[in-house]
C-alpha positions in Angstrom: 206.6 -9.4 -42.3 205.3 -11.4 -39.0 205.8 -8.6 -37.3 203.9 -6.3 -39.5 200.7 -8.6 -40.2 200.4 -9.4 -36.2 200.5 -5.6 -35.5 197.5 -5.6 -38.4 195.7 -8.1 -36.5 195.8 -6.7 -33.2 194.6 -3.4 -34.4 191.6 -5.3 -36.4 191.0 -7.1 -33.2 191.0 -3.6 -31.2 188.7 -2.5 -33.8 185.9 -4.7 -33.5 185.9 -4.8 -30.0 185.6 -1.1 -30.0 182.6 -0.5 -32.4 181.2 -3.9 -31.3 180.8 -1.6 -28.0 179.6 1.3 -29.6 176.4 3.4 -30.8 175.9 4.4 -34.7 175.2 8.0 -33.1 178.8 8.1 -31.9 180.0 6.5 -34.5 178.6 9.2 -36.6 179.2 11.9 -34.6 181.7 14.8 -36.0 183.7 17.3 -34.2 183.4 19.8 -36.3 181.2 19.6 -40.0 185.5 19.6 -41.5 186.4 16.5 -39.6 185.4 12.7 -40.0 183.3 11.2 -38.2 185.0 7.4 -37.0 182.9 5.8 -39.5 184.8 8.1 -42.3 187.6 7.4 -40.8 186.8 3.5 -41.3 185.5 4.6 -44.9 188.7 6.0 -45.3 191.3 3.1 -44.6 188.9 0.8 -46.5 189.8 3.3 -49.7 193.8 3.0 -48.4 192.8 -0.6 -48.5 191.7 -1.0 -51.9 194.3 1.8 -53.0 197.5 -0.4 -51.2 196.1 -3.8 -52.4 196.6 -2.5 -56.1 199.9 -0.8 -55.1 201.2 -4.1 -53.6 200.6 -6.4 -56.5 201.5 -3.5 -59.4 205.1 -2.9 -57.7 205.2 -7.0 -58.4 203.7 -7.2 -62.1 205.5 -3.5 -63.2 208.2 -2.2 -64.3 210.3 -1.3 -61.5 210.7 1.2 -60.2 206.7 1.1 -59.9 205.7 4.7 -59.0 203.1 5.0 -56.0 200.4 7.8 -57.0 198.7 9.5 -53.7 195.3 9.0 -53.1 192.2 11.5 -53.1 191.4 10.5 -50.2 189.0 13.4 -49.2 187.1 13.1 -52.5 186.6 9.0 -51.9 185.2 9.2 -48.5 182.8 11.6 -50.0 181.5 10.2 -52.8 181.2 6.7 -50.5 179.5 8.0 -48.5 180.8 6.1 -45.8 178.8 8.8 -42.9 175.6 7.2 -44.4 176.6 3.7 -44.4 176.1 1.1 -42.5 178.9 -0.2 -39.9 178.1 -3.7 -40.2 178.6 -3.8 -43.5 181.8 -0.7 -43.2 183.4 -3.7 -40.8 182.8 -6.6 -43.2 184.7 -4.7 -46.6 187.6 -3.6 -43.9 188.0 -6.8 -42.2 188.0 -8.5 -46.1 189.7 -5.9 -47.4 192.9 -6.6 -44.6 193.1 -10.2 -44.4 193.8 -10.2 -48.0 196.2 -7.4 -47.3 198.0 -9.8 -44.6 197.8 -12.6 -47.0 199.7 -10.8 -49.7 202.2 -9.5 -47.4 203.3 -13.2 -45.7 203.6 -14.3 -49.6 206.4 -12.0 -49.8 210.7 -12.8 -49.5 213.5 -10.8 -49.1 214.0 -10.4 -52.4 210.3 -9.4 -53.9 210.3 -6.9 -50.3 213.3 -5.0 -52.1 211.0 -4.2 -55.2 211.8 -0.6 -56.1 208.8 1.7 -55.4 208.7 5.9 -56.4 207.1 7.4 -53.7 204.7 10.1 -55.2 208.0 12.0 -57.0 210.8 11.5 -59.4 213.8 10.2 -57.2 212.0 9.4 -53.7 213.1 6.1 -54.1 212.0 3.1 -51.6 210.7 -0.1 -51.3 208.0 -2.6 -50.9 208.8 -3.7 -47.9 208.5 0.6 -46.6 205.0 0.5 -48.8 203.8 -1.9 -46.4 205.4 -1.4 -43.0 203.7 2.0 -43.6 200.3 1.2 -44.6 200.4 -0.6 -41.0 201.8 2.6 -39.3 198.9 4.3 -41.2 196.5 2.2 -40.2 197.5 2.7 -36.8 197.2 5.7 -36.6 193.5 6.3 -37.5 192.6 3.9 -35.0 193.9 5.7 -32.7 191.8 8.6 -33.3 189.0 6.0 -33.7 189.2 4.5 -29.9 189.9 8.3 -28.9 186.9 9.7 -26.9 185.6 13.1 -29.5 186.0 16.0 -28.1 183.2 18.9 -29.4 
């Protein structure tokens, strides 16, 4: 998991250093009126935050296999209204929200990493150790699209 929770904090640290350079209008700023603006898109991995901290310890405390329910995730960013927050305090609950995360994954050992996990459906069978190499990957990639220049 070394791998996985220094990936987490070199995207945190990218993070910061990217909205500590920018405005709250660009921030803000949508493509379109169907798209997020970055600070949903920070809104949004706080709510996969929250949603993978409960999905991390439950595959440890359940029955196994522990099946992993999706997320609304367009539903949550809207009724957080994350657009209309503030990023300071967007930044604090991700940044909180993660090192926990990276706490909980360096607690882990070969064996509690092989805790069966259902993936969304009967039969798509996989692990813990998947469930949070992918929350990483996920992470990744929205911010990307955050340090991506938007295009109108």
């Amino acid at each position: 998991m070394i791998e996985t929770t220094n990936k987490l904090d070199e995207l945190l640290i990218k993070t910061k250093e990217y909205i500590s350079k920018s405005s709250d209008t660009e921030l803000s700023l949508k493509a379109n009126p169907e798209k997020w603006s970055k600070k949903e898109i920070i809104g949004h991995l706080i709510d996969s935050g929250i949603n993978n901290i409960k999905r991390f310890t439950a595959v440890l405390i359940e029955k196994e296999p522990y099946r992993i329910s999706p997320m609304k995730q367009v539903e949550l960013v809207k009724v957080n209204d994350y657009q209309n927050s503030e990023i300071e305090e967007l930044l604090a609950l991700l940044f909180a929200i993660n090192i926990r995360i990276k706490k909980l994954m360096l607690l882990q050992n070969t064996q509690t990493l092989a805790t069966k996990i259902e993936l969304y459906t009967e039969g798509n069978m996989s692990d813990l150790r998947y469930l949070m190499e992918d929350y990483v990957k996920h992470f990744e990639q929205h911010i990307n699209q955050i340090l991506k220049p938007i295009i109108e």
